[in-house]
N, C-alpha and C positions, 0 to 999 in steps of 0.2 A: 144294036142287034145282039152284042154278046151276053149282055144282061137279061133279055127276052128268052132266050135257048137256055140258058142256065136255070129260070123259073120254071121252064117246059122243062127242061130234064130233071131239075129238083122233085117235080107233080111225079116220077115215074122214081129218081129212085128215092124219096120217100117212100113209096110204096114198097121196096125192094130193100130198104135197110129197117122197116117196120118186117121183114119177114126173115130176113138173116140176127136181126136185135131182138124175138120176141119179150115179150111181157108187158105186167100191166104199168101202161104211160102214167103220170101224175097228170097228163093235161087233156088226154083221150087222143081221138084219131086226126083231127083238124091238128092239133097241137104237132102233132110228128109230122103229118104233111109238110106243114110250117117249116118245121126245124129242117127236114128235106131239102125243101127248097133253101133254106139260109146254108145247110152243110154242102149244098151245090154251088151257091156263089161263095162262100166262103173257100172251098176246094177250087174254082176255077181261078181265082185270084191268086194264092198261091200256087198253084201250076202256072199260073202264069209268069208269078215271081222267078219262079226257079227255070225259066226256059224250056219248058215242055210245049209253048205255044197257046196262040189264042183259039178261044172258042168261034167256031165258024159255023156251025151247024148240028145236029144230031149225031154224032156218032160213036161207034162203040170206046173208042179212048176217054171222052168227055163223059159216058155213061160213066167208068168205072171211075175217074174223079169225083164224079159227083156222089157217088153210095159210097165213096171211100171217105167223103167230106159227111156224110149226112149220117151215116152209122158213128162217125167220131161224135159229132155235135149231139144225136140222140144219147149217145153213152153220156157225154158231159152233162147233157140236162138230166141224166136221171138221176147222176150222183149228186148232182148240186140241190134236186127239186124235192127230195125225199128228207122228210124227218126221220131222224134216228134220236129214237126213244131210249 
């Protein structure tokens, strides 16, 4: 189930770190969705690591993991997905 909530709250704050991250994506709007939900499971696993607890359901702690995990990984993917000329 923890991996199920983290893909549902990745759908939301994707949404939420495409709006605190603006600009133009290299992979468009599906593409940050995406990385949302991976900067959500990636954010819960280490919360997890470090003893903040598991994911058990929807709530506002596991939100701010998740837009804190998915604005990291959107920032990662732009620097790495951009040609500089």
């Amino acid at each position: 189930m923890g991996i199920l909530t983290w893909i549902i709250v990745g759908l939301v704050a994707g949404f939420i770190a495409k709006a605190i991250h603006p600009g133009k994506d290299p992979g468009g709007f599906i593409v940050t969705i995406l990385i949302g939900i991976g900067g959500a499971i990636i954010g819960g696993f280490i919360s997890s690591l470090f003893g903040f607890g598991t994911v058990d359901g929807f709530n506002f702690g596991s939100l701010v993991v998740a837009i804190l995990g998915a604005v990291l990984l959107l920032f990662l993917y732009r620097q790495f997905s951009t040609r500089r000329t």
